[in-house]
C-alpha positions in Angstrom: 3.8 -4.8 -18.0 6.6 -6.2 -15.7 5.2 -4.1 -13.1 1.7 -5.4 -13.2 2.7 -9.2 -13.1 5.4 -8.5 -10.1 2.0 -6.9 -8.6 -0.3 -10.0 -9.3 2.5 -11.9 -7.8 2.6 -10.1 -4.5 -1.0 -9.9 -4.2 -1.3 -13.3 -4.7 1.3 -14.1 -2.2 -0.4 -12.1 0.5 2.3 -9.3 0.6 0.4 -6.4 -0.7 -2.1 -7.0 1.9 0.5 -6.9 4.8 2.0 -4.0 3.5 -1.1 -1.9 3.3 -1.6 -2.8 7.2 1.3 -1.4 8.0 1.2 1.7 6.1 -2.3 2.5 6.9 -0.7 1.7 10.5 1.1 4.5 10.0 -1.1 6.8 9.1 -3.3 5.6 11.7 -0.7 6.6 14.1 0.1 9.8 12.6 3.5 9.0 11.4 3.0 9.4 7.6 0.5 11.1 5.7 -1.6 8.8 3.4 0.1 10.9 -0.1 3.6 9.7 1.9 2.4 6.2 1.6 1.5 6.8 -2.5 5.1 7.7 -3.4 7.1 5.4 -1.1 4.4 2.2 -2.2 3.0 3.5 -5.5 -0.4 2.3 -4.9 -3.6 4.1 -5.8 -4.1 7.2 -3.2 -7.8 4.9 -2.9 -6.6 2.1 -1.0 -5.1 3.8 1.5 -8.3 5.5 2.4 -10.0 3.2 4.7 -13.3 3.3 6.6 
């Protein structure tokens, strides 16, 4: 539960957004692998998968 409202916070606040620009960065760049990104972050495998 705690988890979920710090989320809503950070979403709200713009963060999650900036931090999935950078990760997908770096996947972009070949630096990480998108299943890196899932465990450091713990977001969804889906929204690093970008089009």
């Amino acid at each position: 539960m705690k988890r979920d409202e710090e989320y809503r916070t950070r979403l709200a606040s713009g963060v999650v957004n900036a931090e999935l620009k950078v990760y997908k960065a770096l996947i972009a760049a070949g630096k990480i692998t998108a299943e890196d990104a899932v465990q450091v972050s713990g977001y969804p495998k889906e929204m690093f998968n970008s089009k």
